[in-house]
LODO-577036 format. One record per residue: x, y, z of N, C-alpha, C, O in turn; residue in one letter. Coordinates in steps of 0.2 Angstrom, whole numbers, plus 5000, padded with zeros to 4 digits. Layout:
REM LODO-577036
XYZXYZXYZXYZA/...
REM end
This chain:
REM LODO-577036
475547864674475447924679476047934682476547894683X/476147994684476848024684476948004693476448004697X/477648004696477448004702477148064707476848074712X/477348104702476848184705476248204707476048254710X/475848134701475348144701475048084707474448094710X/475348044708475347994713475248014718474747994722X/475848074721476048074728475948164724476248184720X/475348194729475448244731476048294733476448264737X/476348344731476748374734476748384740477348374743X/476248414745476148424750476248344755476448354761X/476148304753476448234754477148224758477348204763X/477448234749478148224749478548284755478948264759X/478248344754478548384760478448364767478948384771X/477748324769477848304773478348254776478548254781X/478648214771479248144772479748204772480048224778X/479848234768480648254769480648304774481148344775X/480148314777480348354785480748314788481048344793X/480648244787481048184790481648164793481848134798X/481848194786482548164782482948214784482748274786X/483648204785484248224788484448264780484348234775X/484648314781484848364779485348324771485148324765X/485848304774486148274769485848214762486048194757X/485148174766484848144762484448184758484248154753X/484148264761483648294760484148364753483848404750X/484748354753485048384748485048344742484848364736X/485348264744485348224739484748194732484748164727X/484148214737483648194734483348264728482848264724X/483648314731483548374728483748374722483448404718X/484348354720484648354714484348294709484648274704X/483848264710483548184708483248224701483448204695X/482648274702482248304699482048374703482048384709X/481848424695481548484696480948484701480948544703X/480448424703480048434709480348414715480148444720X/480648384716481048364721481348434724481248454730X/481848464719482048514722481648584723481748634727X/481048564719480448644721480348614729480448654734X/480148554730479948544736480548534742480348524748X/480948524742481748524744481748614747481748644753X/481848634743482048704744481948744751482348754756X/481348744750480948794756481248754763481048784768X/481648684763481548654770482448684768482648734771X/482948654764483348664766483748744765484348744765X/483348774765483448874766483148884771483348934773X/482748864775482248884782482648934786482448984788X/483248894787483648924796484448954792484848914790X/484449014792485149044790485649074794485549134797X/486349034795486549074801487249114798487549084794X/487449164801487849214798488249214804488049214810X/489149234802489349234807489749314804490149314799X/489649364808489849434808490749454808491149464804X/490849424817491449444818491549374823491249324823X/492249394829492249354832492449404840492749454839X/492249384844492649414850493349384853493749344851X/493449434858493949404862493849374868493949414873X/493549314870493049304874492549334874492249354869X/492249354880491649374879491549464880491049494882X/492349494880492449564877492149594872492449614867X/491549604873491349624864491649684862491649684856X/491949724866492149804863492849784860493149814856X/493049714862493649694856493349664848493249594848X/493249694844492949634838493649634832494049674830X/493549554832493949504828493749514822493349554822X/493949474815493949484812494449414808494949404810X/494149374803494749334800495049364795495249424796X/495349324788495749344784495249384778494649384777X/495649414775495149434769494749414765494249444762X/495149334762494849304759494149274762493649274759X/494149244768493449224772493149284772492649274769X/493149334773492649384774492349384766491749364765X/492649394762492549394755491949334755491349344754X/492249284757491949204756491249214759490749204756X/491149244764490749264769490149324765489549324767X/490449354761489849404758489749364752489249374749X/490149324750489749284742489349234745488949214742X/489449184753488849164753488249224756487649204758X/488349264757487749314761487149314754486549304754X/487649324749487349354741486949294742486349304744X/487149244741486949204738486149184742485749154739X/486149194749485749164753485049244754484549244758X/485349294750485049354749484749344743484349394741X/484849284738484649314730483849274728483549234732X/483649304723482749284723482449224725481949214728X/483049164724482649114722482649074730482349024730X/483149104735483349074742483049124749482749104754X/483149184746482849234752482149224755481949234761X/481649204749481049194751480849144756480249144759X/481449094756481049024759481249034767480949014771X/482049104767482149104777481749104779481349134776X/481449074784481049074790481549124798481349174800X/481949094799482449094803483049114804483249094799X/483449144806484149184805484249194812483849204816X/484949174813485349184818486049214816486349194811X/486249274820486449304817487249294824487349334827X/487649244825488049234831488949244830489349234825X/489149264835490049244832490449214832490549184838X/490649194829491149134827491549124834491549164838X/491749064835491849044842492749044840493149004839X/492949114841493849124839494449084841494949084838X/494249024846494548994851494348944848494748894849X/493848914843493748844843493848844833493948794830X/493748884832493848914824494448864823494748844827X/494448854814494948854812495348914810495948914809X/494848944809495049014806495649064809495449074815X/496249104808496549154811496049224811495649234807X/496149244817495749304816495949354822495949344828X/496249414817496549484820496049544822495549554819X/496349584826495649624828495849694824496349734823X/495149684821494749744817495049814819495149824824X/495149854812495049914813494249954814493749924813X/494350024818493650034818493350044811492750054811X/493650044804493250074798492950004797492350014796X/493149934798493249854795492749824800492549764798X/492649854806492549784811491649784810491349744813X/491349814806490849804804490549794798489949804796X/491049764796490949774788490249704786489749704783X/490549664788490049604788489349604790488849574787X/489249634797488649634801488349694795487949684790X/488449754796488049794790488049784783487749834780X/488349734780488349714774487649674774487349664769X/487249614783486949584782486349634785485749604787X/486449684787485749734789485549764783485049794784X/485949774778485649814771485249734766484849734761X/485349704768485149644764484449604768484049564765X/484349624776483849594780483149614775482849554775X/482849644773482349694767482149624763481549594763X/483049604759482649524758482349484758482049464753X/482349454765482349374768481349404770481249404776X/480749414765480349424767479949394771479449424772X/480049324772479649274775479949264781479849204784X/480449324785480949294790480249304796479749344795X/480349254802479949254807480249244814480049254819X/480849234812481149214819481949264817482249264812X/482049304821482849324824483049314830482749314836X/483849294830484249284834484949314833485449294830X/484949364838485549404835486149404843485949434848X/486749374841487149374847487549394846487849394841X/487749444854488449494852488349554846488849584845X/487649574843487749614840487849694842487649724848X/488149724836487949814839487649834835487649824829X/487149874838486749884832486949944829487549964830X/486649964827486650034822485750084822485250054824X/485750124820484850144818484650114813484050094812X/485250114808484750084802484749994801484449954797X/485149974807484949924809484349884814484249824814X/484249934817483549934821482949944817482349934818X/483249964813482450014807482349954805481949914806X/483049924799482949874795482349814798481849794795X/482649814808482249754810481449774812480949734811X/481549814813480749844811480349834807479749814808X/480649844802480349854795480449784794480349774788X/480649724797480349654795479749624797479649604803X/479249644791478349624792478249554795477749544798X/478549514793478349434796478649404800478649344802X/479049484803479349444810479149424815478949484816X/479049384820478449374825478949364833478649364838X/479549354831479949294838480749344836480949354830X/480949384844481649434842481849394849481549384854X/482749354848482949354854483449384853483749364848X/483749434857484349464858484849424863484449404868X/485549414865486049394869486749434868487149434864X/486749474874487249514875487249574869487749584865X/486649604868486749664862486949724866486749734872X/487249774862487249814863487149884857486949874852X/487249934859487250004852487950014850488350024854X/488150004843488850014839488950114844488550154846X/489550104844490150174848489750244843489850254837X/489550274847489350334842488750334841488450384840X/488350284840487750274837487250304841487250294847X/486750334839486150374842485350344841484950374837X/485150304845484350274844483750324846483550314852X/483450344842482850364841482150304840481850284835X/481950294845481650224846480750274843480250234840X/480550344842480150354845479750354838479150354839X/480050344831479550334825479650254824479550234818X/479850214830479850164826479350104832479050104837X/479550054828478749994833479149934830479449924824X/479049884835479349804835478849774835478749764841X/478249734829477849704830477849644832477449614828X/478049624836478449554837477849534844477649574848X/477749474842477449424847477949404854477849414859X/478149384853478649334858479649384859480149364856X/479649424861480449464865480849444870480649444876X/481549424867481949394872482449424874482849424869X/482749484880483349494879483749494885483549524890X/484249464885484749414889485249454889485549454883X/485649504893486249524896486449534902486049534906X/487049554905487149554911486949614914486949664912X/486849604921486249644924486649694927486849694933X/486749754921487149814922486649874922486149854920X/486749944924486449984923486550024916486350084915X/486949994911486850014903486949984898487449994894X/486349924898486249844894485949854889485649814886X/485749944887485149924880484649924880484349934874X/484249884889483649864885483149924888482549914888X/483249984889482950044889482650064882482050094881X/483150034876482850054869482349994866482050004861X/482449954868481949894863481449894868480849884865X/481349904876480449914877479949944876479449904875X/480050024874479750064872479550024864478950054862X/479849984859479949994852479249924851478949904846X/479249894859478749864856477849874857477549914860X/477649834853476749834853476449804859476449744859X/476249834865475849794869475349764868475249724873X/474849774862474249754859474649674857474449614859X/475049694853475449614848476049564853476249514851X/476149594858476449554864476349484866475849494869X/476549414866476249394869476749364874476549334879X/477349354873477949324878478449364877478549384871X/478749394884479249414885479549404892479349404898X/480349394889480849354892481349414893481749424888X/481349464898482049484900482449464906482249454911X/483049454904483649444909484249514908484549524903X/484149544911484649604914484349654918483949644923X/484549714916484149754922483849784925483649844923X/483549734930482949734934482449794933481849784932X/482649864932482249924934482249934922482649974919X/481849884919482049894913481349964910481349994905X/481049954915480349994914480450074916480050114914X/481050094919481050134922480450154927479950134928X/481050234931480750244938480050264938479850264943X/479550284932479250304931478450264930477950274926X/478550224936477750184936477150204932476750174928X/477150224934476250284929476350284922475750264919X/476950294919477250274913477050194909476950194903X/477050134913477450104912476450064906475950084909X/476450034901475950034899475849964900476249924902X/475249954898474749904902475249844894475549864889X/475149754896475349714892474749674893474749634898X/474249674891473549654890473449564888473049524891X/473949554883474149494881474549444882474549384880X/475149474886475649414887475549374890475449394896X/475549304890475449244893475949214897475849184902X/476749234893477249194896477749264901477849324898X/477949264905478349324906479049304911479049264916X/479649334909480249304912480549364915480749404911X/480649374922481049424920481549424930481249404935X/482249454929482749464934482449544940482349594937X/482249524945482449564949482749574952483249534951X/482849634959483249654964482649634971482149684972X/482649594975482049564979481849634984481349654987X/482649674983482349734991481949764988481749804992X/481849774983481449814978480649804975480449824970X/480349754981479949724978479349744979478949704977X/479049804981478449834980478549864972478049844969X/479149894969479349934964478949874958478449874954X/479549804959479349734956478549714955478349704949X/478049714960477849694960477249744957476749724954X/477149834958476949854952477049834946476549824942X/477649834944477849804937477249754935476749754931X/477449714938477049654937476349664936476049634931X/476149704940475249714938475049764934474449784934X/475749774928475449774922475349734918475349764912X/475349654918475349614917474649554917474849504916X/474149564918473549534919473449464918473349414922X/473749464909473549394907474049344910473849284909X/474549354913475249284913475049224917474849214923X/475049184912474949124915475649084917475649034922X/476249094914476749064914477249114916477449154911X/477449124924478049154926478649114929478649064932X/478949164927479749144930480149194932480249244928X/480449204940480849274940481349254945481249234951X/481849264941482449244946482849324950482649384950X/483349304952483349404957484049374962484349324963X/484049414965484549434971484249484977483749514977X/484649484982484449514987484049514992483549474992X/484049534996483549515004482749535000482649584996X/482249495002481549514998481249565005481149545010X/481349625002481149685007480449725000480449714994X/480049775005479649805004479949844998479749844992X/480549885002480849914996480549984993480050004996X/480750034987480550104985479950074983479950014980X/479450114984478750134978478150104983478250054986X/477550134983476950124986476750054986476750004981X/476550054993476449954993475849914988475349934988X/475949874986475649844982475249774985475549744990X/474649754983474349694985474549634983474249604978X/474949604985475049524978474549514976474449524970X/474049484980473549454980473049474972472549444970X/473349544970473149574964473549564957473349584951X/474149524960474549524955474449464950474249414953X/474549464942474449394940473949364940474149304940X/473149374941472849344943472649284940472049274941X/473049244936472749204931473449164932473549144926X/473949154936474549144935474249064935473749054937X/474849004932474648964934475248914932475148854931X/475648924932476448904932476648944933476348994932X/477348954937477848974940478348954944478248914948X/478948974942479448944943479949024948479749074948X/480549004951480649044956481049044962480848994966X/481449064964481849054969481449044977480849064978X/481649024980481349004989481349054992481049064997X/481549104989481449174993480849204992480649244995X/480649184986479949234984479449164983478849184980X/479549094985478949064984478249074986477849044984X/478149114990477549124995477249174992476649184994X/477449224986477249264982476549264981476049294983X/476549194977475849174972475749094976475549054972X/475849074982475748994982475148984983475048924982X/474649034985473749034987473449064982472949084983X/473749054977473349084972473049034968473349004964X/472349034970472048964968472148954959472048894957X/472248994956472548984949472948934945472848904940X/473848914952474248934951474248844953473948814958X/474548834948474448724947474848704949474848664954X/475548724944476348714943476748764946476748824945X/477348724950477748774954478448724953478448664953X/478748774952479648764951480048804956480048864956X/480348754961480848794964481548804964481848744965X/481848844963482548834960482948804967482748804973X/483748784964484048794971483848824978483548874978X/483948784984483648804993484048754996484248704995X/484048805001483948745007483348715010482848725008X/483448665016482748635018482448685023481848705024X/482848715026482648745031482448795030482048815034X/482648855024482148915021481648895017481048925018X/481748835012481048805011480248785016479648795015X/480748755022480048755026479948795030479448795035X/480448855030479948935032479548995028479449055029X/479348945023479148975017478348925014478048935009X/478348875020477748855021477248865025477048815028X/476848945024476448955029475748935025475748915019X/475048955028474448965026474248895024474648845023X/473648885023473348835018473148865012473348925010X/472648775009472048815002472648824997472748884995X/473148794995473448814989473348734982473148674983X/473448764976472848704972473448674968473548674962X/473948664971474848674966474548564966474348534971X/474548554960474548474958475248464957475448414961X/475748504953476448484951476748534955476648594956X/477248494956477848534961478648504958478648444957X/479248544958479848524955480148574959480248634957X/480448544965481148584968481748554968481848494969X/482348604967482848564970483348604976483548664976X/483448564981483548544988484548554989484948524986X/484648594994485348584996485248524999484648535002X/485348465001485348425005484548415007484248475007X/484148355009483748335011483548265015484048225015X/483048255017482948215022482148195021481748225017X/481948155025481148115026480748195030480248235027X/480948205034480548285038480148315033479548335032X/480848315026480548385022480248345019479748365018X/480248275015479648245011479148245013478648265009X/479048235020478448235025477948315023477448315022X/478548375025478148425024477948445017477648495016X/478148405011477848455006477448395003477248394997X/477348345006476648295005475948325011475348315011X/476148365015475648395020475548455018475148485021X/475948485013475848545013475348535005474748555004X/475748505002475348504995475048444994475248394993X/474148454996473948374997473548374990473248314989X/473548404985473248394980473848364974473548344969X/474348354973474948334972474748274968474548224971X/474848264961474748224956475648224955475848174954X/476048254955476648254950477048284954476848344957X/477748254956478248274962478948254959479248204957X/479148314960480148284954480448334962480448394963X/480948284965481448314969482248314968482448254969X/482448344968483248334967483648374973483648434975X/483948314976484548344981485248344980485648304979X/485348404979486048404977486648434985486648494988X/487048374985487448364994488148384993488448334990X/488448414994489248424994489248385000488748385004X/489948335000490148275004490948255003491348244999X/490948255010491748215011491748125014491448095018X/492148105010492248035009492748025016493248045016X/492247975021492847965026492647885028492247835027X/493247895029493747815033493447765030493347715033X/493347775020493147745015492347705015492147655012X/492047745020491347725020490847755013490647815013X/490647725007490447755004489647815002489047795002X/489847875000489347905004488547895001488047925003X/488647874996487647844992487447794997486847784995X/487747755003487147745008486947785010486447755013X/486847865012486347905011485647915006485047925008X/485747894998485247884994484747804996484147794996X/485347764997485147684999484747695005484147665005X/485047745009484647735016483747755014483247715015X/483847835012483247855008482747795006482347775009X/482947775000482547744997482247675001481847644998X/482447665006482547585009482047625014481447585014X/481947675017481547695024480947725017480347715018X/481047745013480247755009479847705009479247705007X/480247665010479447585009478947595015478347575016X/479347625022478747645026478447715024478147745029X/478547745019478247825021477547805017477347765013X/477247855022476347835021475947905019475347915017X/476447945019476248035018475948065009475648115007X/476247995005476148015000475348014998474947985001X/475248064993474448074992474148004988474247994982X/473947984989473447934983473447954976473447914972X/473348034974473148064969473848044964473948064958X/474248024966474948024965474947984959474747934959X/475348024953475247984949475947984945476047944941X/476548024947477148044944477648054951477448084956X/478148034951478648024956479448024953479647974950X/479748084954480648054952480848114962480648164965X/481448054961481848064967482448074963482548034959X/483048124964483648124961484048144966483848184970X/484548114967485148124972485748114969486048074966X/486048184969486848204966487348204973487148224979X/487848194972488348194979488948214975489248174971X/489248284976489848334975490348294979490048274984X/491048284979491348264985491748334986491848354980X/492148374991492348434992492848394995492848334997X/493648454993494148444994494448364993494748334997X/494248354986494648304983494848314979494648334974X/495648294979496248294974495948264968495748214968X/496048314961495748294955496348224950496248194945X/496848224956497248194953497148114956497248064953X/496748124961496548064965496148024962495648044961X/496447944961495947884959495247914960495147944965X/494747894955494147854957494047834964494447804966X/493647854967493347794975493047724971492547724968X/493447684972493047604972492747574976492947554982X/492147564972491647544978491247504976490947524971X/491047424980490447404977489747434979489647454985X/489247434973488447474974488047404978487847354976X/487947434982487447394984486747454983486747514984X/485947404981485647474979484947414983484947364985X/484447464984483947434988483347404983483347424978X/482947364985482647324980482047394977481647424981X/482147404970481647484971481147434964480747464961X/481247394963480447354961480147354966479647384965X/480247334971479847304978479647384979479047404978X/479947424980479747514982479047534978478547544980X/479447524970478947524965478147494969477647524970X/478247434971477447384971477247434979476747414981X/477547474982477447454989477147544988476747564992X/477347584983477047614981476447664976476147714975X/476447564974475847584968475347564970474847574967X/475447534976474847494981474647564985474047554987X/474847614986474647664992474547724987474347774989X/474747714979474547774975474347744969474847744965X/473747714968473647674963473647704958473647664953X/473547764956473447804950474247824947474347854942X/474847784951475547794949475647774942475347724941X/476047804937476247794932476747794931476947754927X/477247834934477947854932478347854936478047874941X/478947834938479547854945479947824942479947784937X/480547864944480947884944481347904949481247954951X/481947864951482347834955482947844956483247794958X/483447914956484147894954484547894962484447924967X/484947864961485547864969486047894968486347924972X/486147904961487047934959487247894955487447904949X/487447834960487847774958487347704956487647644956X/486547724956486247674954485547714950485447774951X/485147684946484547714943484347654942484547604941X/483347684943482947644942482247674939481747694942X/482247684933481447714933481047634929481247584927X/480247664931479647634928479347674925479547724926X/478847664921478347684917477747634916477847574915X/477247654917476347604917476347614910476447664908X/476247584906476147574900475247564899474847524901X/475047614896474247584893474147534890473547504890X/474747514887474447454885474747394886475047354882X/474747394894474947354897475547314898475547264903X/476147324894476847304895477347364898477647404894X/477447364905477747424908478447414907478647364907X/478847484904479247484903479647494908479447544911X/480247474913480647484917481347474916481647434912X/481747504920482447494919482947484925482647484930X/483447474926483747474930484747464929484947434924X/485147494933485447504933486047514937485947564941X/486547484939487247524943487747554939488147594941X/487847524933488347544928488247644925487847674922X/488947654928489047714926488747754922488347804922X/489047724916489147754909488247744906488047794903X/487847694907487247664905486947744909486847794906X/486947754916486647794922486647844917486047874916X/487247884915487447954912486847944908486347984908X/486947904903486547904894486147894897486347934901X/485347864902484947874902484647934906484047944907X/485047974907484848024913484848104909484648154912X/484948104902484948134897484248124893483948164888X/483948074896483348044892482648084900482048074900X/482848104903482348114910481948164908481348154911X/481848204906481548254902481048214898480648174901X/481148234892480848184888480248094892479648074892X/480748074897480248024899479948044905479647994908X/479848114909479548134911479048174910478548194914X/479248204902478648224899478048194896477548214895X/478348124894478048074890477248044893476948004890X/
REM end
């Protein structure tokens, strides 16, 4: 019996999702099923690199030598021909980083400086199984918007800094982006683009959209703006004085359970007929958001998870009014912080399963007193705090300390850590929150997390060493998702 016959192919694909690329090439040349099954994972994600900038200049485009450009369209052939184009999933279309390149590269003539990007928009037609685009720095063209159009299995478009090629004229009105998930990211100018890719899309087929640029993307034209029936995820930059205007936008919006909206500006009523919050989002239930607009949605009994960006303590707890709000998880981070303000967002938020805070402190170092006795002090007085809720089942505390007006030239501050006993905090808090599972501990110059293990050997760590501190702190994500 053959091993083919042994081991399923669908099997074998599942291992070699496993395997690193370079194991996952070598085993493809073993045998003819091997590499049928090989293929499709190692063609998935194709990335092309067009041109290069001058920094982040795009009106200047770079260009290497003749021969890489050549190089560059014999591999395009090659990843465009029968037997590879079908397996893309994926395409990232990004520019070469000029500065970091090996490569010399001289700035393009206008006949030349697009010769590669439209050599890979006559060939997109190919890649039929493509699902995902990612195009950075591109310009487009019409028949490069058509192309993307007319890609049927495309589901996921994010754009980064695009713009329309010099001359070019878009006609958005015979065309449709059936795309589920739109991301576009550029700087928040009054002629970024994304006037033509809104209109192009399906709001029946929508279901997450992420803009970052210019707030008024819908135009002046409220009455206009059509309903998005479907989207669950929604990201998008405002101007805060403008928040009546915003916050219509928004209640074209019904389904979003998951927002995020960062902005500028004093939050004023602003141009356009006043609107209800209370009517906005009614289904929200994550949200993430500056301190200026947290009070938006915080009574909306929907709404579980709340992320607050950068604040202070003091606009923070002016921005604590009302009761009845049903927020279990909360994740702020803090200019500088203190017991007052733990206090209030344990009284404020008494349903609270899950609490991640981060204070991040500019500090000057005097008369060599070292300044993470402020973190030590902290964690040493939380063994009397009593505000925490029972229901409490997740805790990290993070403390960063910037030092200002220190010479970069200036030794290190040497200093021994003295750190507070945080097993002992651990126990003194698993006692008053018995449902605790997780904490997380950091001083700066000390780290301590735990974890409750279900199966009863609790994983903990502990720490003063530097270099151990960084590597595990890279891991906080993951082990507070876990």
């Amino acid at each position: 019996m053959s091993s083919r016959e042994q081991v399923p192919d669908e099997v074998w694909s599942e291992i070699f999702c496993l395997l690193p690329r370079d194991n996952l090439e070598a085993l493809s040349l073993t045998s003819s099923n091997f590499k049928d099954i090989s293929r499709p994972l190692l063609f998935a994600h194709f990335k092309f690199h067009p041109y290069a900038f001058h920094g982040r200049q795009t009106d200047i485009v770079l260009l290497p030598s003749e021969a890489e450009i050549t190089s560059s369209l014999n591999r395009l052939d090659f990843w465009a021909s029968d037997g590879i184009a079908r397996h893309v999933r994926s395409c990232q279309i990004i520019p070469w980083q000029a500065g970091r390149s090996e490569l010399l590269f001289t700035e393009a003539t206008t006949q030349s400086r697009y010769i590669l990007l439209e050599s890979f928009f006559q060939r997109l037609e190919l890649f039929t199984g493509l699902q995902h685009f990612h195009g950075d720095g591109i310009h487009f063209t019409q028949a490069a918007v058509t192309t993307l159009c007319h890609a049927l299995a495309l589901t996921k478009v994010l754009l980064i800094q695009c713009s329309i090629a010099d001359g070019e004229h878009i006609d958005p009105m015979s065309l449709q982006l059936g795309v589920s998930s739109f991301s576009f990211i550029n700087g928040v100018t009054h002629d970024d683009g994304i006037g033509l890719w809104i209109p192009l899309l399906r709001p029946q087929h929508l279901r997450e959209l992420h803009l970052t640029c210019h707030p008024r993307f819908f135009g002046e034209d409220l009455a206009a703006i059509p309903r998005f029936p479907h989207v669950h995820t929604l990201t998008v930059t405002a101007n805060y004085s403008t928040m009546s205007y915003n916050l219509a936008v928004l209640s074209k919006f019904p389904a979003v359970q998951i927002f995020m909206m960062r902005g500028w500006g004093l939050v004023q009523d602003g141009a356009g007929a006043p609107v209800n919050a209370s009517t906005v989002l009614p289904v929200i239930q994550r949200y993430t958001c500056g301190c200026e607009t947290m009070g938006l949605f915080l009574h909306r009994r929907t709404l579980t998870h709340l992320t607050v960006q950068h604040c202070n303590p003091r606009d923070f707890t002016e921005q604590l009014r009302g009761t009845n709000n049903s927020i279990t998880s909360f994740d702020i981070t803090f200019d500088g912080f203190d017991m007052s303000v733990l206090r209030g967002i344990c009284d404020f938020f008494p349903m609270l399963t899950e609490l991640r805070i981060r204070s991040e402190c500019e500090v000057e170092e005097d008369d060599g007193e070292h300044i993470n006795d402020i973190a030590t002090t902290f964690f040493t007085e939380l063994e009397d705090f009593t505000a925490f809720q029972a229901t409490l089942q997740r805790l990290a505390i993070i403390w960063r300390f910037e030092y200002i007006d220190q010479d970069e030239s200036d030794e290190a501050y040497s200093h021994e850590v003295e750190i507070p006993k945080l097993n002992e905090l651990r126990d003194v808090l698993v006692e008053r929150c018995p449902g605790l599972t997780t904490l997380w501990l950091d001083g700066d110059d000390f780290l301590f997390h735990w974890r409750k293990s279900s199966q009863g050997a609790d994983e903990e760590y502990s720490t003063v060493d530097e270099d151990d501190a960084k590597t595990r702190r890279k891991t906080l994500n993951d082990f507070w998702a876990a």
